[in-house]
Backbone bond lengths (Angstrom), bond angles and torsions (degrees), N, CA, C in turn:
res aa  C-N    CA-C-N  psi(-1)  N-CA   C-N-CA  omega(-1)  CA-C   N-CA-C  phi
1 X - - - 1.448 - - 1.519 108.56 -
2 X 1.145 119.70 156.36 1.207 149.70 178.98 1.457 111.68 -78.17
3 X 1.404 122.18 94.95 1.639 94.36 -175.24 2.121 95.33 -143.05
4 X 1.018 106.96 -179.62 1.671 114.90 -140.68 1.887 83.79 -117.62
5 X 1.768 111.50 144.08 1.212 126.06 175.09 1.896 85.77 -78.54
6 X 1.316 123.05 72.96 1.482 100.91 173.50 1.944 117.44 -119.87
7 X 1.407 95.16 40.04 1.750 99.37 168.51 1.501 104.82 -71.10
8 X 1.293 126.20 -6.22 1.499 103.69 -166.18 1.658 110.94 -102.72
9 X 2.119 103.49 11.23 1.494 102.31 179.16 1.864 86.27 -98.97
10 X 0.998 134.17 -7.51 1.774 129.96 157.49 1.480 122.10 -108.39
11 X 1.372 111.55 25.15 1.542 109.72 -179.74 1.550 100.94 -120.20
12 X 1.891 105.13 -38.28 1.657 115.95 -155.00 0.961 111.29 160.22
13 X 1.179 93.89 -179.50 1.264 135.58 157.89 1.709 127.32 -70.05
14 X 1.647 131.83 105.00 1.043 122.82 179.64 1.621 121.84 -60.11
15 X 1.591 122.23 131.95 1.102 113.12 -163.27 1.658 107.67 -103.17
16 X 0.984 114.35 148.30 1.723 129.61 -168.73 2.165 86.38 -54.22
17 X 0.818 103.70 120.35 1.775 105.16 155.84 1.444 109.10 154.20
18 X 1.141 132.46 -118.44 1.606 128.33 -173.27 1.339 116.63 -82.70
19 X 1.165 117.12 -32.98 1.791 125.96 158.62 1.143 126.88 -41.35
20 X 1.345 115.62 -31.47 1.384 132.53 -172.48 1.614 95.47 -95.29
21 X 1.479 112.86 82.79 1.756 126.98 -178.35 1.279 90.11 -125.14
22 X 1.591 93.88 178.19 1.697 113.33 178.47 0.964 148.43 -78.36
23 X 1.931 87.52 2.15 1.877 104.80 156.66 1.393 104.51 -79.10
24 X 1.413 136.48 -29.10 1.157 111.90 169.66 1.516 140.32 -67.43
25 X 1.066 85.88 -45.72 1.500 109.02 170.20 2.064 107.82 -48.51
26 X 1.169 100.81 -49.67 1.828 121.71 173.32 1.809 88.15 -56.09
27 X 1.158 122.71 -65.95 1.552 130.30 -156.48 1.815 96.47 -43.36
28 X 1.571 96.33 -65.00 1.528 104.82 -172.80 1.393 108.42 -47.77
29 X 1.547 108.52 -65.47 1.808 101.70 -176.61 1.622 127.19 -48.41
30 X 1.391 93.88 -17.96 1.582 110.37 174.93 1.812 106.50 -71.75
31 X 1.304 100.18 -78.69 1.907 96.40 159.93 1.802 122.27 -37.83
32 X 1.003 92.13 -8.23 1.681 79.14 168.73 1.488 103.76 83.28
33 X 1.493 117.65 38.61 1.335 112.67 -167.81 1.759 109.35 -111.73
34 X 1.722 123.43 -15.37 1.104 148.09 140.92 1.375 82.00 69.37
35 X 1.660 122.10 64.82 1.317 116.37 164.37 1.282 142.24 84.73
36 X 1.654 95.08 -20.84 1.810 107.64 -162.03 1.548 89.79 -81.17
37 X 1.216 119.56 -165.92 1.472 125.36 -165.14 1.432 107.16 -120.03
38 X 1.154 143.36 27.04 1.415 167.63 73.85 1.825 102.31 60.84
39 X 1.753 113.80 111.00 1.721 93.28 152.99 1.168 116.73 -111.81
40 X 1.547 76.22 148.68 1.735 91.03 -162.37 1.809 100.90 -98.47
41 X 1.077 120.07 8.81 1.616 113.30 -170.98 1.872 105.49 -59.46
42 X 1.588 97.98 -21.51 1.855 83.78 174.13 1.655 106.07 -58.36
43 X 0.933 97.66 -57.66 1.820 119.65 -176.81 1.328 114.45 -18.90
44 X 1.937 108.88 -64.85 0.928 120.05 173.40 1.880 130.47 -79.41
45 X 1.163 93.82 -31.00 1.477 82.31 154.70 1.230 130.69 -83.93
46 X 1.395 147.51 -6.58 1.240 164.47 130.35 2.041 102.29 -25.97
47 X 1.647 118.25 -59.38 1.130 122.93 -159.40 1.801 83.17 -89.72
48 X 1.266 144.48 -35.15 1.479 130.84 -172.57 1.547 92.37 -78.59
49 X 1.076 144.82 -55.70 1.712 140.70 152.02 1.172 128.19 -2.75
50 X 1.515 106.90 -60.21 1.665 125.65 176.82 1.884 91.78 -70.13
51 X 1.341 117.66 -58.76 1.450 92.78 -165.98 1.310 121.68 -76.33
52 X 1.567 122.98 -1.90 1.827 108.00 177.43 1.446 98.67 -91.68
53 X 1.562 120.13 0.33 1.731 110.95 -171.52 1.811 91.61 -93.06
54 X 1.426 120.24 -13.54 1.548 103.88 178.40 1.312 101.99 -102.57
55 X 1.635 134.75 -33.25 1.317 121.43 169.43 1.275 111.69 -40.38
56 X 1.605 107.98 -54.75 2.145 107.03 -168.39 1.087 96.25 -39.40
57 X 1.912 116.50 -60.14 1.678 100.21 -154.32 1.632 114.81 -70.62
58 X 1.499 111.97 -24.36 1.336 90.12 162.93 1.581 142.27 -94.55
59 X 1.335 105.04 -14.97 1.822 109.54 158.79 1.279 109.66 -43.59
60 X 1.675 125.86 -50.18 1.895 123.83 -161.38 1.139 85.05 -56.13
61 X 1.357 127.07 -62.55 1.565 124.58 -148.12 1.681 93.08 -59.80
62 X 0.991 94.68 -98.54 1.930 90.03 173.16 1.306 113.83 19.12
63 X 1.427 106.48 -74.48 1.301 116.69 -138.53 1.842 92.80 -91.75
64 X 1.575 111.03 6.07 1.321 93.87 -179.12 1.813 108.23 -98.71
65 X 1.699 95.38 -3.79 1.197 105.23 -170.53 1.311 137.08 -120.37
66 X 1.890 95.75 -1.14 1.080 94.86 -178.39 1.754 118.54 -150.08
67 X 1.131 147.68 101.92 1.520 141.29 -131.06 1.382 107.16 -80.41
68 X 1.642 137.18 -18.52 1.048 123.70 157.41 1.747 118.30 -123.20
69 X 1.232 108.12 134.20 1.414 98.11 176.06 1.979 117.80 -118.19
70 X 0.960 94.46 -177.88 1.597 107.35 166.96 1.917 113.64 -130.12
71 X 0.895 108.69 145.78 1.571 107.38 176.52 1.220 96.58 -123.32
72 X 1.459 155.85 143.54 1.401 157.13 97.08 1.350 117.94 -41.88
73 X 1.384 120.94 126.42 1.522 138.26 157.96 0.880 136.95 -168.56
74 X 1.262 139.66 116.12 1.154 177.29 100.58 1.987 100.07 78.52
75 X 1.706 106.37 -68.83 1.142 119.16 -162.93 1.871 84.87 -108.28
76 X 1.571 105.24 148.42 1.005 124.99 -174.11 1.842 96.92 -88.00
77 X 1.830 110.86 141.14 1.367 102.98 -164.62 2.082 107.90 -103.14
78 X 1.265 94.05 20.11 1.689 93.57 -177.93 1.443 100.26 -146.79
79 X 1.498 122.10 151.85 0.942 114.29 174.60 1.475 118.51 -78.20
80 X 1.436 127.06 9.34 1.300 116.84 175.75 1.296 117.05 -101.41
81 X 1.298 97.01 14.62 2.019 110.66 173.37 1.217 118.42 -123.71
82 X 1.996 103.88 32.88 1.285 120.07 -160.84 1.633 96.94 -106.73
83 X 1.019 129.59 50.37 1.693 127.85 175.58 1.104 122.32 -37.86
84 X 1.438 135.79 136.49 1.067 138.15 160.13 1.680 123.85 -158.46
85 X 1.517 120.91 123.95 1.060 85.07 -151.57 1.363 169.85 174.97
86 X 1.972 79.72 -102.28 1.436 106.70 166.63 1.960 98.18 104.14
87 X 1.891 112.41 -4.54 1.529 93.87 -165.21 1.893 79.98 -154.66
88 X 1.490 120.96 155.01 1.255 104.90 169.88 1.303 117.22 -57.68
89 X 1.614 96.86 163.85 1.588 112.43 -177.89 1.528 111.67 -60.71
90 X 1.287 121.11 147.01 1.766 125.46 160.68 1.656 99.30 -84.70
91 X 1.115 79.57 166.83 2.065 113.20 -168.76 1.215 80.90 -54.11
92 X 1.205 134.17 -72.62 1.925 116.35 -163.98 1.259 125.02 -50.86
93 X 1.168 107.00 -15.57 2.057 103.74 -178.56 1.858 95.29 -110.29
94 X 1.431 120.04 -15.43 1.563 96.29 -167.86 1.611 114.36 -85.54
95 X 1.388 111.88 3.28 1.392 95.70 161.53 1.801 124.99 -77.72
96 X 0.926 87.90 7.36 2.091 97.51 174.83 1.373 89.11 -119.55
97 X 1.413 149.20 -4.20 1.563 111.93 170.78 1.442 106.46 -114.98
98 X 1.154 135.32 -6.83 1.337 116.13 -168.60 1.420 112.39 -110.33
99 X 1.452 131.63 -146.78 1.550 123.41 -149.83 1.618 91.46 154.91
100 X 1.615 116.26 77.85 1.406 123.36 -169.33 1.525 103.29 -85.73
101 X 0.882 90.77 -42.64 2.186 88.46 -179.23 1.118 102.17 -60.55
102 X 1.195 127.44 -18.72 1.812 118.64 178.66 1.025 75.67 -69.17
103 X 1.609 132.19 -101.27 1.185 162.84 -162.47 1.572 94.34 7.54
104 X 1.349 113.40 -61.01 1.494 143.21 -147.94 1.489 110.85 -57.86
105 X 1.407 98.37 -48.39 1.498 126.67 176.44 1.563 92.85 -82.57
106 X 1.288 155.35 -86.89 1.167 140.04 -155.36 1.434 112.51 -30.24
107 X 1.258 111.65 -54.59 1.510 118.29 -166.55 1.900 112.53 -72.94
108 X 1.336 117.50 -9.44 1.021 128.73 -152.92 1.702 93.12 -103.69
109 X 1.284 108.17 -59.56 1.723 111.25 161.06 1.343 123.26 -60.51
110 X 1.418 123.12 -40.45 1.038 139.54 -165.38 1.586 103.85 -60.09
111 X 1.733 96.02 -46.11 1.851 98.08 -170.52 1.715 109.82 -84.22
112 X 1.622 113.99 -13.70 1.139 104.24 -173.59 2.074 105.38 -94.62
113 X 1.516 107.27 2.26 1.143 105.58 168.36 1.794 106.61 -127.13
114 X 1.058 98.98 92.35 1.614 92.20 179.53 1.832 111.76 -104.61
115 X 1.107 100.31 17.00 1.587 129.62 156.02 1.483 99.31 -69.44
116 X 1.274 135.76 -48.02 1.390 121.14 -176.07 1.634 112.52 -133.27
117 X 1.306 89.64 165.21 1.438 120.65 -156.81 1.885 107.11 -94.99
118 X 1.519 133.25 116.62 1.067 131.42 172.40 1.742 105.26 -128.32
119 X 1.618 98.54 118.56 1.658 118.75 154.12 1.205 128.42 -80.69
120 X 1.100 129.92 96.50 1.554 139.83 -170.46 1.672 103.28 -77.51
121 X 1.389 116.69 112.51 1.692 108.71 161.44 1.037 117.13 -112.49
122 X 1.250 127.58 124.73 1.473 134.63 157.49 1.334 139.23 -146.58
123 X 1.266 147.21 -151.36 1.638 114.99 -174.18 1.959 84.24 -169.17
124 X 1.202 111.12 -116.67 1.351 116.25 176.42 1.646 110.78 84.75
125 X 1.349 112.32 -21.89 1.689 113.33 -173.43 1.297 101.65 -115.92
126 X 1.189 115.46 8.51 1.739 114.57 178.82 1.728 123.16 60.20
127 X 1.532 93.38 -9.14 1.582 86.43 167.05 1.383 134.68 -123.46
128 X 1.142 155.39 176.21 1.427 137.65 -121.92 1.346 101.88 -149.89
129 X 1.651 118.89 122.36 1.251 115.08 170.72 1.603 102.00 176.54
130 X 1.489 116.22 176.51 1.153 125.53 -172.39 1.929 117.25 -122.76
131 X 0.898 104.85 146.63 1.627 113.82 -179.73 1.141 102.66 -152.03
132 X 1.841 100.70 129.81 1.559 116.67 -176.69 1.643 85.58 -103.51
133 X 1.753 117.67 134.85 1.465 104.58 178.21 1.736 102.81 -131.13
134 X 1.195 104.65 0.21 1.966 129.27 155.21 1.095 122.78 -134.03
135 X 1.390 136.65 144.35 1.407 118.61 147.72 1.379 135.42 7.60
136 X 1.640 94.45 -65.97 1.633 118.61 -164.86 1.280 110.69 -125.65
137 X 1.434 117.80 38.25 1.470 131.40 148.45 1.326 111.81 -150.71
138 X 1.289 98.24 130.58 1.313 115.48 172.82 1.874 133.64 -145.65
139 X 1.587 97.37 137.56 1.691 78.22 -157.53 1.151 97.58 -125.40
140 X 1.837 114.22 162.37 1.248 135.96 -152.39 1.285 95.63 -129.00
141 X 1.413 114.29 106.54 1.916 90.88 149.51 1.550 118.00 -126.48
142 X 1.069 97.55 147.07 1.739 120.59 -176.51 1.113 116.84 -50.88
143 X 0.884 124.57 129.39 1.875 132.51 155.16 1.242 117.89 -38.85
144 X 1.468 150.88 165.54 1.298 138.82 128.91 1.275 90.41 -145.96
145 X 1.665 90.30 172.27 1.964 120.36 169.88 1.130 95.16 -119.99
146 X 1.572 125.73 162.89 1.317 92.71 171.06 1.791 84.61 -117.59
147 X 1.621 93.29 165.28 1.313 129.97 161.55 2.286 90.97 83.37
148 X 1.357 108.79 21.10 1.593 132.72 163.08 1.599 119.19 -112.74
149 X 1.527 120.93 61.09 1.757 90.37 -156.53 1.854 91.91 -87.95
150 X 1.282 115.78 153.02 1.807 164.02 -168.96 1.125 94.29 -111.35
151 X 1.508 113.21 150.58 1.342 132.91 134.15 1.396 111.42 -97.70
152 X 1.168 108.27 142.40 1.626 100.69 177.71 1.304 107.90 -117.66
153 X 1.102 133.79 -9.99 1.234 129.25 175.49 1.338 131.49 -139.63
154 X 1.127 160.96 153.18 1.609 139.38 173.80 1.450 100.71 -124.05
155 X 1.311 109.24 123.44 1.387 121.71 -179.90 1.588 111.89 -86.87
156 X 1.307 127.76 153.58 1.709 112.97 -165.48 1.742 92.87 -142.53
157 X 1.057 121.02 95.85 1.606 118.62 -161.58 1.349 100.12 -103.38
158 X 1.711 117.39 123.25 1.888 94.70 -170.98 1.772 78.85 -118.46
């Protein structure tokens, strides 16, 4: 799934210092914001909104049908799968890595089916590590370099 760095329209306000990189700057021109000084946290919580209301409907189904799953996405949905590093992210960088309404919904299905098992993969912060945040979810995100792409893992689905 498709889901939006939008913890920072329920965390804050982004603060002027190292956060303020050229994914942001990329983010705005992407919103259609062409530079001006514009917040966009409606934006993004609006687009992290839209994606935990299509994950729900498709996790239930999933999860009514199938005892282990995998999810792919992009942006990691908790901040403890927020790598950076080598250690989780601090409050100034996690409004560009996380995606809490995912989060929101994982844990929400997750606890009312503890009959099954969900692996969350995703990466987006370039750094690499694991967080168990249920029993029966647990998420992975990938390392990268950029312009080096890795596999980091090999999945073996029988």
């Amino acid at each position: 799934t498709g889901s939006w760095s939008e913890w920072i329209s329920r965390a804050g306000p982004l603060k002027n210092g190292p956060s303020q990189n050229r994914k942001h700057i990329s983010l705005q021109l992407s919103l259609g914001h062409n530079g001006r000084n514009e917040d966009h946290r409606p934006k993004l919580s609006e687009l992290g909104d839209e994606a935990a209301r299509y994950l729900k409907r498709e996790l239930l189904s999933a999860v009514a049908r199938f005892p282990n799953l995998i999810l792919l996405t992009h942006v990691p949905p908790f901040k403890e799968a927020c790598w950076f590093e080598g250690r989780i992210s601090d409050d100034d960088f996690l409004p560009h890595f996380a995606c809490s309404a995912v989060g929101d919904v994982l844990v929400a299905i997750m606890r009312a089916h503890p009959e099954c098992r969900l692996t969350v993969l995703c990466g987006h912060t370039h750094g690499e590590g694991e967080a168990i945040i249920l029993p029966n979810l647990l998420i992975k995100t990938g390392g990268a370099e950029y312009c080096k792409p890795r596999l980091n893992e090999l999945i073996v689905v029988e």
